[in-house]
TORMI-92680 format. One record per atom (N, C-alpha, C): y negated, x, z; residue in one letter; residue number from 1; atom name. Coordinates in pm, whole numbers. Layout:
N
  north   east     up marlum baro zase
      Y      X      Z      A  NUM   CA
...
END
This chain:
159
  north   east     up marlum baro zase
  -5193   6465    161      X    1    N
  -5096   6450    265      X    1   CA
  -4971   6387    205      X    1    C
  -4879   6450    228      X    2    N
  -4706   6398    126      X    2   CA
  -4750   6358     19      X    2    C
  -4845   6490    -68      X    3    N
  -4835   6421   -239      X    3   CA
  -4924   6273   -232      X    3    C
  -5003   6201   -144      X    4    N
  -5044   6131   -172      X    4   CA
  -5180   6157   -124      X    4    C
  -5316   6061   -243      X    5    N
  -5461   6117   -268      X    5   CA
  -5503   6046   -182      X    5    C
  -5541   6093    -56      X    6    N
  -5612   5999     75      X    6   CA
  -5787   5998     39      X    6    C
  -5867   6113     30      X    7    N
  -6010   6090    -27      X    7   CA
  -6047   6139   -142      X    7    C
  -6122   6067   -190      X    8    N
  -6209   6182   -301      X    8   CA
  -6402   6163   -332      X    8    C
  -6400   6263   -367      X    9    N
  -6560   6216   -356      X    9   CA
  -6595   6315   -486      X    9    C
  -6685   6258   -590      X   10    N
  -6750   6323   -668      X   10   CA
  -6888   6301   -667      X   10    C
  -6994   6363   -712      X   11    N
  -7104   6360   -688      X   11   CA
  -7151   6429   -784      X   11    C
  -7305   6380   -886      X   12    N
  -7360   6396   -960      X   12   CA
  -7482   6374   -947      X   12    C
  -7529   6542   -902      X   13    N
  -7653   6598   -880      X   13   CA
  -7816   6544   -924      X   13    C
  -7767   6537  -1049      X   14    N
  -7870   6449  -1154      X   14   CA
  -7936   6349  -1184      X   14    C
  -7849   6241  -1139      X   15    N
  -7864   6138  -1103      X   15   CA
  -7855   6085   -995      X   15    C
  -7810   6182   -871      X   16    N
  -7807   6118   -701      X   16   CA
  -7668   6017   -722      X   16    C
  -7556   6031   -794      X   17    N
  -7481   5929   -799      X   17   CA
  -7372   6001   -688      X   17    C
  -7345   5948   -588      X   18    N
  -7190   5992   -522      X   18   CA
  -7072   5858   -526      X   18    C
  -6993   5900   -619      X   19    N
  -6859   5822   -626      X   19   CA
  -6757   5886   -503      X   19    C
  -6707   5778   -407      X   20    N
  -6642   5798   -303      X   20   CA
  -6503   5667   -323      X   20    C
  -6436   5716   -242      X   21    N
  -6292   5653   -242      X   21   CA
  -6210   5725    -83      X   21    C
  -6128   5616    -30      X   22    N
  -5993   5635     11      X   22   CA
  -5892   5587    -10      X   22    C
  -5784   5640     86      X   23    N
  -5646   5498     43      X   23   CA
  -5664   5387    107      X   23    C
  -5738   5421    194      X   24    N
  -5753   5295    265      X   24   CA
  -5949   5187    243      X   24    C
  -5968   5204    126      X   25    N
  -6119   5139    128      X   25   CA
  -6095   5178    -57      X   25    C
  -6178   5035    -77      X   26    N
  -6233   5042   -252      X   26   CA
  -6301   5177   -308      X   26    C
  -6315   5193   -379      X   27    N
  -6431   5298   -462      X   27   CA
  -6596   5287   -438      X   27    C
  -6678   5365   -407      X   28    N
  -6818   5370   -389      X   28   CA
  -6902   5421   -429      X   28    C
  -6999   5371   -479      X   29    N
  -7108   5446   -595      X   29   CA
  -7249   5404   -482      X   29    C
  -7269   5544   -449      X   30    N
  -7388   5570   -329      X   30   CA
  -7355   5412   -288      X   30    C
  -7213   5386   -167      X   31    N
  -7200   5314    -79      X   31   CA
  -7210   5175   -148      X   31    C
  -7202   5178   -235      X   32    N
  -7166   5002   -319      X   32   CA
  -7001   5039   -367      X   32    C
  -6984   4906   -357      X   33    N
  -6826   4852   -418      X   33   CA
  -6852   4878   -595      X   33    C
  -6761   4929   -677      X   34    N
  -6773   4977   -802      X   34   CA
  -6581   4915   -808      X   34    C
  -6591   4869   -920      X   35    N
  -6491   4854  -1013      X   35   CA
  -6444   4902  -1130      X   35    C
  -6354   4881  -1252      X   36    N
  -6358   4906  -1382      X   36   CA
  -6406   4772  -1432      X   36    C
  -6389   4855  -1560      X   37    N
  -6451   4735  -1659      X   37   CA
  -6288   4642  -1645      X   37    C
  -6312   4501  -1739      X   38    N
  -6204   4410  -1768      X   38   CA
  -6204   4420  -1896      X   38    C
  -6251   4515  -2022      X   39    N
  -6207   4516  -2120      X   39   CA
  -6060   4545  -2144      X   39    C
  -6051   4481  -2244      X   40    N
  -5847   4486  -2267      X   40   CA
  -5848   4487  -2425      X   40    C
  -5949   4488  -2522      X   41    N
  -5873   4547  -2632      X   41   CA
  -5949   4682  -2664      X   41    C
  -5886   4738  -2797      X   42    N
  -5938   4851  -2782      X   42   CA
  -6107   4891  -2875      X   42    C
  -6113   4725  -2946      X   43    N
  -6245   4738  -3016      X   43   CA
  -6320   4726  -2961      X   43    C
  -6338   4664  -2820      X   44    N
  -6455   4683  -2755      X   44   CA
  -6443   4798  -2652      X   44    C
  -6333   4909  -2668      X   45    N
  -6336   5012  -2526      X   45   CA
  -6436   5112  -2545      X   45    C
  -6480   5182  -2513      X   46    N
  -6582   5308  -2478      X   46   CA
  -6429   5433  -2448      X   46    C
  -6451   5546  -2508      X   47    N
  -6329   5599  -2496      X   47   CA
  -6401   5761  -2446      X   47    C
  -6371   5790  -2312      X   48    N
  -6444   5972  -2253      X   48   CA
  -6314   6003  -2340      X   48    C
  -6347   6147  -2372      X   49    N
  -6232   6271  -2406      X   49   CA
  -6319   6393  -2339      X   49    C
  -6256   6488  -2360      X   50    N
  -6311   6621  -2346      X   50   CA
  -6185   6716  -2453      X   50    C
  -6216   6854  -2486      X   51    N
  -6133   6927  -2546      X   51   CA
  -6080   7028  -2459      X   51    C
  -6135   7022  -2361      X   52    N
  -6044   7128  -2243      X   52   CA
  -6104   7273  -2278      X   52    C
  -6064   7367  -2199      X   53    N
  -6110   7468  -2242      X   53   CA
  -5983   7609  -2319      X   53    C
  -5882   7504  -2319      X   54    N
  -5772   7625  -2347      X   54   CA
  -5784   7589  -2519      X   54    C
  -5820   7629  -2600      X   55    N
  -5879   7549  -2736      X   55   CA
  -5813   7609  -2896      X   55    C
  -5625   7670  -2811      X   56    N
  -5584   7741  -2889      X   56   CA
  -5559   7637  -3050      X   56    C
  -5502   7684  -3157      X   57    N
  -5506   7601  -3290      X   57   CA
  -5436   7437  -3256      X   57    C
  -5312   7488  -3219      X   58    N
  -5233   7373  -3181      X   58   CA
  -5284   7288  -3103      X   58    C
  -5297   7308  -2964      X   59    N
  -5347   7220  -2892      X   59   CA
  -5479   7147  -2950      X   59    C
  -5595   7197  -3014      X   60    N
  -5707   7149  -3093      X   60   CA
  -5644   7058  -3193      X   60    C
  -5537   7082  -3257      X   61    N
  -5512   7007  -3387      X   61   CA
  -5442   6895  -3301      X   61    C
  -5391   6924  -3188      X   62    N
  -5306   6774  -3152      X   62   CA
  -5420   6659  -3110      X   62    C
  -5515   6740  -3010      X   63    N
  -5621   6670  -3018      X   63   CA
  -5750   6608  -3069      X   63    C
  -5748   6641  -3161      X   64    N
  -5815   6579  -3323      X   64   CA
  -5702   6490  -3337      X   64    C
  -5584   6512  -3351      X   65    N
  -5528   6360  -3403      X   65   CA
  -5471   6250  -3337      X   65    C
  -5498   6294  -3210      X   66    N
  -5483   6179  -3128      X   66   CA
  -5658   6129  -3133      X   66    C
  -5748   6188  -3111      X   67    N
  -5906   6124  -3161      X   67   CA
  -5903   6060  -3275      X   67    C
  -5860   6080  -3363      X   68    N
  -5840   6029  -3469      X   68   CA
  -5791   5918  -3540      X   68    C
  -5668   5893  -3455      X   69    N
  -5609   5790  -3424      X   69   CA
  -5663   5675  -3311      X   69    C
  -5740   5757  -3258      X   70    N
  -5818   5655  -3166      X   70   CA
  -5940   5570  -3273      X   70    C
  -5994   5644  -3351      X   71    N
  -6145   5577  -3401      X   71   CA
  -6080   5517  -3519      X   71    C
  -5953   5538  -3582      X   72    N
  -5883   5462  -3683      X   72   CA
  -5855   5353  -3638      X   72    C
  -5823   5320  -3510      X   73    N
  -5803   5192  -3462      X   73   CA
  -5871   5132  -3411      X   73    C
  -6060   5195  -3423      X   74    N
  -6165   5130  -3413      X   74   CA
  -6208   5101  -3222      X   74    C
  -6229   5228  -3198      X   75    N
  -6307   5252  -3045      X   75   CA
  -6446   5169  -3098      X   75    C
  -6503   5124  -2964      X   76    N
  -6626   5113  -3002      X   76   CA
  -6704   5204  -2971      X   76    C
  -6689   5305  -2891      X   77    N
  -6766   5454  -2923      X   77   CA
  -6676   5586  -2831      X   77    C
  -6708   5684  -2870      X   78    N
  -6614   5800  -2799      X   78   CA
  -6756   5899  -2731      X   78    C
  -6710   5943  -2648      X   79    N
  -6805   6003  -2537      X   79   CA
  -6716   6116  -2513      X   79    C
  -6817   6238  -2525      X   80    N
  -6777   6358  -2455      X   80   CA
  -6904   6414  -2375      X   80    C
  -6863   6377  -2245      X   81    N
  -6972   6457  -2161      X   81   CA
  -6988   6589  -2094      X   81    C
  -6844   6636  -2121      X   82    N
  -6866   6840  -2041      X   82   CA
  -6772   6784  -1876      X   82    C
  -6757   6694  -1841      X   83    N
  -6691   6686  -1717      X   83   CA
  -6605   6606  -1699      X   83    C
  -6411   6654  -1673      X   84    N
  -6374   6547  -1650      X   84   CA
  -6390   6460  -1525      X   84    C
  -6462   6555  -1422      X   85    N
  -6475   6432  -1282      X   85   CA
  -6600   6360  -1340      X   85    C
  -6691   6371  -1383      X   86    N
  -6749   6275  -1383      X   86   CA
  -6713   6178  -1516      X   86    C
  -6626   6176  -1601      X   87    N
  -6586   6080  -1708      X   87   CA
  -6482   5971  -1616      X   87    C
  -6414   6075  -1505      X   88    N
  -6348   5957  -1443      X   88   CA
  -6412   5871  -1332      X   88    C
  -6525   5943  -1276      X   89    N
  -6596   5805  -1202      X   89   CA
  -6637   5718  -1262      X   89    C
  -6689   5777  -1374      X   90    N
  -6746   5647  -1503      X   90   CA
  -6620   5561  -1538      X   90    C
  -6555   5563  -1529      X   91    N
  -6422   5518  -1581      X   91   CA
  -6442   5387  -1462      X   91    C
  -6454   5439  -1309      X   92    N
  -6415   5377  -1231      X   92   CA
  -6489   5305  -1193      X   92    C
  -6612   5290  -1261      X   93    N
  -6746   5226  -1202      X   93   CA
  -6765   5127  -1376      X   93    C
  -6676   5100  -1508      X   94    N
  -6712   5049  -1595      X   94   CA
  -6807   5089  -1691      X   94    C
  -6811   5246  -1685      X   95    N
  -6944   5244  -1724      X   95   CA
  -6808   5352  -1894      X   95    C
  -6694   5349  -1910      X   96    N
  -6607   5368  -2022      X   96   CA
  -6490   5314  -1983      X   96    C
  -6400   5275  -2047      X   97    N
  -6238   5204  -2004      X   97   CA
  -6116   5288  -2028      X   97    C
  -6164   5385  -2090      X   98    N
  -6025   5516  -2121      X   98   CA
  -6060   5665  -2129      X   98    C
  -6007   5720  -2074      X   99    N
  -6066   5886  -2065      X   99   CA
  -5900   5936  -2060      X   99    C
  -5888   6026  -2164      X  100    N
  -5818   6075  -2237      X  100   CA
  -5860   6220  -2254      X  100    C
  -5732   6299  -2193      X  101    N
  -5749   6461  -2181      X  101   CA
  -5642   6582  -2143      X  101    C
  -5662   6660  -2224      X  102    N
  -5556   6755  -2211      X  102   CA
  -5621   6899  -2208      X  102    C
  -5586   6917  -2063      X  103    N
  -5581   7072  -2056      X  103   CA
  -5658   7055  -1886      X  103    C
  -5690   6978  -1810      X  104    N
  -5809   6940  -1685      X  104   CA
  -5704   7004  -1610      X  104    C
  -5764   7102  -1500      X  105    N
  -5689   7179  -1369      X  105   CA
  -5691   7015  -1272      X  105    C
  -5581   7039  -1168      X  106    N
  -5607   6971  -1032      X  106   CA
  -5759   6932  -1030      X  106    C
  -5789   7033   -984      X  107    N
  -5928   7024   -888      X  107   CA
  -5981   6973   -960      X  107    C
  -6025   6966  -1102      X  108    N
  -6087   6864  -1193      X  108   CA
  -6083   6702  -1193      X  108    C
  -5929   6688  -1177      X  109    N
  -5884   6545  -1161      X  109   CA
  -5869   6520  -1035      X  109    C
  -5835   6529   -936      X  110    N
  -5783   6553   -794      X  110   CA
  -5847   6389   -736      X  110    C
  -5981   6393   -709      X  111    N
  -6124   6299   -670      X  111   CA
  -6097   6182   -763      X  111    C
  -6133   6195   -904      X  112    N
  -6118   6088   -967      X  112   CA
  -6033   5999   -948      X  112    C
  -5871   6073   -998      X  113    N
  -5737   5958   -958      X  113   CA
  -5736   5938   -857      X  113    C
  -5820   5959   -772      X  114    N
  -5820   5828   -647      X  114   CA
  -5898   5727   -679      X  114    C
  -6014   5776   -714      X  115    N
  -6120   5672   -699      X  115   CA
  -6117   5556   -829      X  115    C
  -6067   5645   -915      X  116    N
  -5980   5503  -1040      X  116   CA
  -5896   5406  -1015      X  116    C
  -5842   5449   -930      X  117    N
  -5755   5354   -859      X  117   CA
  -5779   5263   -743      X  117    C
  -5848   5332   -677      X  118    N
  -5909   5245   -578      X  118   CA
  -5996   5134   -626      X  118    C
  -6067   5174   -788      X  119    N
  -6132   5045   -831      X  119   CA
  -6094   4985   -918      X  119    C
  -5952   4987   -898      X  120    N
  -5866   4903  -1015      X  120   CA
  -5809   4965  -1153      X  120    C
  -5799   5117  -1191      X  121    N
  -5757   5162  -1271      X  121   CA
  -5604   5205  -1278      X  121    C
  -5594   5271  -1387      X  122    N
  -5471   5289  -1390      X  122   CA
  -5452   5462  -1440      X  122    C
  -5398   5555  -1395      X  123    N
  -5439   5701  -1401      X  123   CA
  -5284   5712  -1447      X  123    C
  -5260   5790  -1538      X  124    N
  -5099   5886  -1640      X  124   CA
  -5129   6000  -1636      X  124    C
  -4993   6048  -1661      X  125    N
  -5074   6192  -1702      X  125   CA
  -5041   6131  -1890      X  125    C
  -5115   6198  -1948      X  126    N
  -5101   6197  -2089      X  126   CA
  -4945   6240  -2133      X  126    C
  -4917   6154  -2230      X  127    N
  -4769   6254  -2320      X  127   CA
  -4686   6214  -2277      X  127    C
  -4673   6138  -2139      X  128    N
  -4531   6127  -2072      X  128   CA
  -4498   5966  -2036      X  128    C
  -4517   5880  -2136      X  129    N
  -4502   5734  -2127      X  129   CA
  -4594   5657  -2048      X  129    C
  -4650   5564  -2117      X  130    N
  -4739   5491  -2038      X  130   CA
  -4736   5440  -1897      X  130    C
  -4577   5434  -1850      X  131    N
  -4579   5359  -1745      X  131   CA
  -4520   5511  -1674      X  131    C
  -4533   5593  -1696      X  132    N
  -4493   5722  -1611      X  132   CA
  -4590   5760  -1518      X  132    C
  -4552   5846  -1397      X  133    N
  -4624   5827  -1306      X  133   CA
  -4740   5954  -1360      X  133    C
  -4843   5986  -1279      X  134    N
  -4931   6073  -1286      X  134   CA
  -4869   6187  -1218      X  134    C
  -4934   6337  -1306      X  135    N
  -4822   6446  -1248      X  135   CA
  -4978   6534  -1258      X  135    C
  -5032   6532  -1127      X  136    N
  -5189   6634  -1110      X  136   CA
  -5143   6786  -1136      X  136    C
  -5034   6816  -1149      X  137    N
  -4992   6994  -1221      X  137   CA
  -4945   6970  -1367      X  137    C
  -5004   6860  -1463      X  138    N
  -4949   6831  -1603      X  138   CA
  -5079   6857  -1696      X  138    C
  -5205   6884  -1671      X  139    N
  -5313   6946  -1707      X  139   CA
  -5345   6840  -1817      X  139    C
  -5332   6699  -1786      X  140    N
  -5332   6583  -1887      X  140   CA
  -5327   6490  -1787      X  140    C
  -5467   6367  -1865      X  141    N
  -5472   6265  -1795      X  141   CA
  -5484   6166  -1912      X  141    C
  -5456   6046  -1870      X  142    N
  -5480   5905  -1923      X  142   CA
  -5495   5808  -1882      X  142    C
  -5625   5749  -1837      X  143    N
  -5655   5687  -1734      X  143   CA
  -5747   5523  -1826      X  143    C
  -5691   5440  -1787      X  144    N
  -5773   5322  -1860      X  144   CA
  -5767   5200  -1742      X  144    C
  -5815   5076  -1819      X  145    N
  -5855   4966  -1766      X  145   CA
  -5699   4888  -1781      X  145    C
  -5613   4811  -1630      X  146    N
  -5496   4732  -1664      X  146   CA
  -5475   4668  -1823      X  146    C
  -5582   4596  -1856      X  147    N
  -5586   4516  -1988      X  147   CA
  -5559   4582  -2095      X  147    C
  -5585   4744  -2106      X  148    N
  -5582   4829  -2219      X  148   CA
  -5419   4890  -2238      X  148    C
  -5324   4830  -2114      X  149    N
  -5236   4902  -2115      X  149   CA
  -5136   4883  -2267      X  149    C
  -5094   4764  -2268      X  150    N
  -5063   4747  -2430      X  150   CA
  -5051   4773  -2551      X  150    C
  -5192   4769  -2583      X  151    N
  -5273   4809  -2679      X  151   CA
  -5264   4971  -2688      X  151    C
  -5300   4994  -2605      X  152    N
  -5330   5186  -2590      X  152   CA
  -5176   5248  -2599      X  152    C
  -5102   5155  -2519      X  153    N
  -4963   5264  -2585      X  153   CA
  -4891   5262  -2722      X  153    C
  -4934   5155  -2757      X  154    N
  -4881   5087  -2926      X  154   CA
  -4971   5199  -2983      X  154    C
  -5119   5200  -2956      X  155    N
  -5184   5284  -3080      X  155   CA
  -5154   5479  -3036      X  155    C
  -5160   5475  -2871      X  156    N
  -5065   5661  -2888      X  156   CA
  -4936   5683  -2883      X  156    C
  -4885   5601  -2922      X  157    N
  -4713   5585  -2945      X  157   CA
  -4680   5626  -2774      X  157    C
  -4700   5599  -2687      X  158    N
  -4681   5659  -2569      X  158   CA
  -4534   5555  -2490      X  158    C
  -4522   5492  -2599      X  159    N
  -4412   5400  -2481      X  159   CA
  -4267   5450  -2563      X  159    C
END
């Protein structure tokens, strides 16, 4: 409604997990209050990626070296799970502090950047300055924990 994310709900079959959100109420993991983590540097972050599915040379090589640059500056582990909605409920429930991605449709991200936010995150689109707003038709996200903001733009040159 006017460009702004009133619900979202993701849900993961597998585990019975439903992550819920509005604008108006916190984030919910099967009806509990869920937060992010408070990690703020980047040696202790947990870092989701995915490679998207458009996997032409370029785009692959940019993303290898932005990964690259991530574990050079010493992640404490990188996670690729096959989904960006569910890397961003994890995001929003503490269970990783940065999920980093290029190429995710709307409908992929749509649910999440609410519900990251609703539990205290902070959602970009990737590429376009850290403190730039989120653009859900930019097929790039960058979504971390307040504390990581610093740190994370110094190490993807993003500021």
């Amino acid at each position: 409604m006017n460009k702004e994310f009133i619900v979202g709900v993701i849900y993961n079959p597998i585990l019975d997990e439903m992550f819920s959100a509005s604008h108006l109420s916190v984030s919910m993991l099967n009806g509990k209050p869920i937060a992010v983590s408070e990690v703020s540097e980047l040696t202790s972050a947990c870092l989701s990626t995915e490679c998207g599915s458009d996997r032409n040379s370029a785009k692959t090589d940019f993303i290898l070296e932005q990964l690259t640059t991530m574990l050079q500056n010493r992640v404490q582990c990188v996670r690729m799970m096959g989904s960006c909605a569910l890397n961003m409920a994890y995001l929003a429930c503490g269970r990783s502090d940065i999920y980093y991605e290029r190429g995710p449709y709307a409908w992929d991200m749509a649910a999440g950047v609410l519900i990251i936010r609703q539990a205290g995150g902070v959602v970009r689109s990737a590429g376009n300055g850290i403190d730039a707003p989120f653009n859900l038709t930019s097929r790039s996200v960058l979504a971390y924990t307040p504390g990581m903001r610093t740190e994370l733009g110094e190490v993807l040159s993003l500021n």
